[in-house]
N, C-alpha and C positions, 0 to 999 in steps of 0.2 A: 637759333643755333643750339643743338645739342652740348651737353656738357660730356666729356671728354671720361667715361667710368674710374679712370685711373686720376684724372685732377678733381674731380667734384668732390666739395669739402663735405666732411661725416656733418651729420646733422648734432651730435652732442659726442663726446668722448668722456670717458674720468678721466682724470689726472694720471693717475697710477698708468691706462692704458699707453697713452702718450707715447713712451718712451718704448713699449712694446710695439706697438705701432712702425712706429717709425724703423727700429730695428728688423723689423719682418720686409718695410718694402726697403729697406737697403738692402737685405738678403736677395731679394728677387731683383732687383737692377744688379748686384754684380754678380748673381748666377748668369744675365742677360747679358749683361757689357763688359762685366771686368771690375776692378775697383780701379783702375786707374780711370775711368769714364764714368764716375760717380762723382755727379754733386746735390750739396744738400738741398738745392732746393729742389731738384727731380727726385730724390727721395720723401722730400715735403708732400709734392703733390701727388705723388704715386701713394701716402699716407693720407692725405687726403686733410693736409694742415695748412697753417699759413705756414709761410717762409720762413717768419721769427721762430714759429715754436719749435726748432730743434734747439735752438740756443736756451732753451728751459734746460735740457737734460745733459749736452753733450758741447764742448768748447766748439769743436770743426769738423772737418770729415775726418781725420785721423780717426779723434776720437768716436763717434760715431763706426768708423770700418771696425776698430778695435771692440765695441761692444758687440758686432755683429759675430767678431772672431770668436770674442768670448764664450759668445749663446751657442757656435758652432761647438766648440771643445766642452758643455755645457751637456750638450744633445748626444754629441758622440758616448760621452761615460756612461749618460745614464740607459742610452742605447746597449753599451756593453753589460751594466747592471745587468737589464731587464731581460738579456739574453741566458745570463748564467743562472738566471729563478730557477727554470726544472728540470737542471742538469743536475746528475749525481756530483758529488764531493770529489776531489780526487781522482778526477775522470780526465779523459785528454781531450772528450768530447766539451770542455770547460775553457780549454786551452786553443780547441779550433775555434771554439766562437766567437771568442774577443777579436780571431781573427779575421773571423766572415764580417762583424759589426764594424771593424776599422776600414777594411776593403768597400764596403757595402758605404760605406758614410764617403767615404771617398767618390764615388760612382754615382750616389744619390746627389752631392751637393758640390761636383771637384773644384768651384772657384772659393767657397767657404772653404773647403776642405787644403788647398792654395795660402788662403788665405792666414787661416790660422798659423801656418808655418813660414809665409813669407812674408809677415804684414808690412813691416817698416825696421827701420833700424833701430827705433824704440821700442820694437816689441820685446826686446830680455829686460827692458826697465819697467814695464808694467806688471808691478806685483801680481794682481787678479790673475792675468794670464798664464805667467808663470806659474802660480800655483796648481790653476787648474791642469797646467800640464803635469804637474807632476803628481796631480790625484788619478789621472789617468795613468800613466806608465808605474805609480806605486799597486794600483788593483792587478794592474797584470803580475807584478811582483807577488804581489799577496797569494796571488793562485798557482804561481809556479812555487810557494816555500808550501803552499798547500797540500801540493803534489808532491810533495815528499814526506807529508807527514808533521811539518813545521806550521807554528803561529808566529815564526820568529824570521823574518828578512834576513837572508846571508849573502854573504860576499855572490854564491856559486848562484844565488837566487838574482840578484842584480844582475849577473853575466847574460845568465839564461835568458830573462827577460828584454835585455836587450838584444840578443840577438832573433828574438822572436817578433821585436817590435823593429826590427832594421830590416825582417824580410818583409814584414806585411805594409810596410813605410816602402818602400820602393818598389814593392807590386803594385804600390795603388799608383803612385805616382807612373808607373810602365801603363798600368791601363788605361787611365785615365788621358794620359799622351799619345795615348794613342799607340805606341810603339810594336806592342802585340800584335794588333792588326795589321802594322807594316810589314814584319816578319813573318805575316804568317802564319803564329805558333796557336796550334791549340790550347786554351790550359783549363785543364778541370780544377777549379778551385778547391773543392771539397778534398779530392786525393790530394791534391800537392800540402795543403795547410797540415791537412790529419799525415803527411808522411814527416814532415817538417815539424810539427811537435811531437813526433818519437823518437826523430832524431835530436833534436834537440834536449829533448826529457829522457833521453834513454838510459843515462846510472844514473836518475833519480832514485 
């Protein structure tokens, strides 16, 4: 009998990969099933480890969904970084990319992208995660006080920034639900994001 590609164990691993490992095929089971039909040991063997060795790096599946969230909010920031390299300073074109990159992560990965925001009741007590959220929504900050000419976060800079990160948070979530297609509606990303950061930057 054949061995099964997704359960035949890897012939040698490092240590270190391990816990990346395992992380990547839990991402692909709950992009596949969902995290509420994630167990560890089908993320074991889709890694391609024994059963014990998640309990090297991770207590249970909490912990384990919660790494996977992690590397998601992880991938998204440095996604937005890698967007704003060679864009001008002080450009709005700076300001729609953050929003293509949050939309665009949503649509690439929406049960990770689910996830991150809905993981568990204990997701505002894990420090890591929280932080990482708020290294993402402070760079949005940073480039809306940009856009005015500041190094310095202000009150009208926090405002802005969230209301730029409330519209592109519930278009992804519209998309990804499918909803737009129910109704419908055509939407050009590009126009609506680039009209929507002028409006919202407009007495910057």
């Amino acid at each position: 009998m054949k061995n099964d590609p997704d359960t035949k164990p890897r012939a040698s691993y490092h240590h270190g990969d391990l816990r990346a490992q395992l992380i990547e095929a839990t991402r692909q089971l709950v992009e596949e099933k969902g995290p509420d039909h994630l167990s560890v040991s089908e993320a074991s063997r889709r890694a391609g480890v024994s059963t014990a060795a998640p309990y090297k790096h991770f207590k249970d599946k909490d912990d384990l969904l919660r790494a996977v969230a992690f590397e998601g909010m992880a991938r998204q920031h440095d996604q937005m970084c890698a967007a704003l390299g060679p864009l001008p300073p002080r450009s709005l074109a700076r300001i729609s990319a953050l929003g293509h990159v949050y939309i665009g992560f949503a649509r690439a990965e929406p049960a990770v992208f689910r996830l991150m925001f809905g993981l568990s009741d204990d997701h505002a007590g894990d420090a890591d995660l929280v932080q990482k959220g708020h290294e993402t929504f402070e760079l949005v900050q940073r480039e809306v006080a940009a856009f005015r000419g500041s190094d310095v976060i202000e009150e009208i800079d926090l405002r802005r920034a969230f209301q730029l990160w409330s519209f592109v948070h519930g278009l992804s979530f519209l998309m990804i639900d499918g909803k737009l297609q129910q109704m419908d509606l055509p939407v050009d990303i590009d126009a609506m994001l680039d009209d929507i950061g002028r409006r919202v930057m407009a007495d910057a």
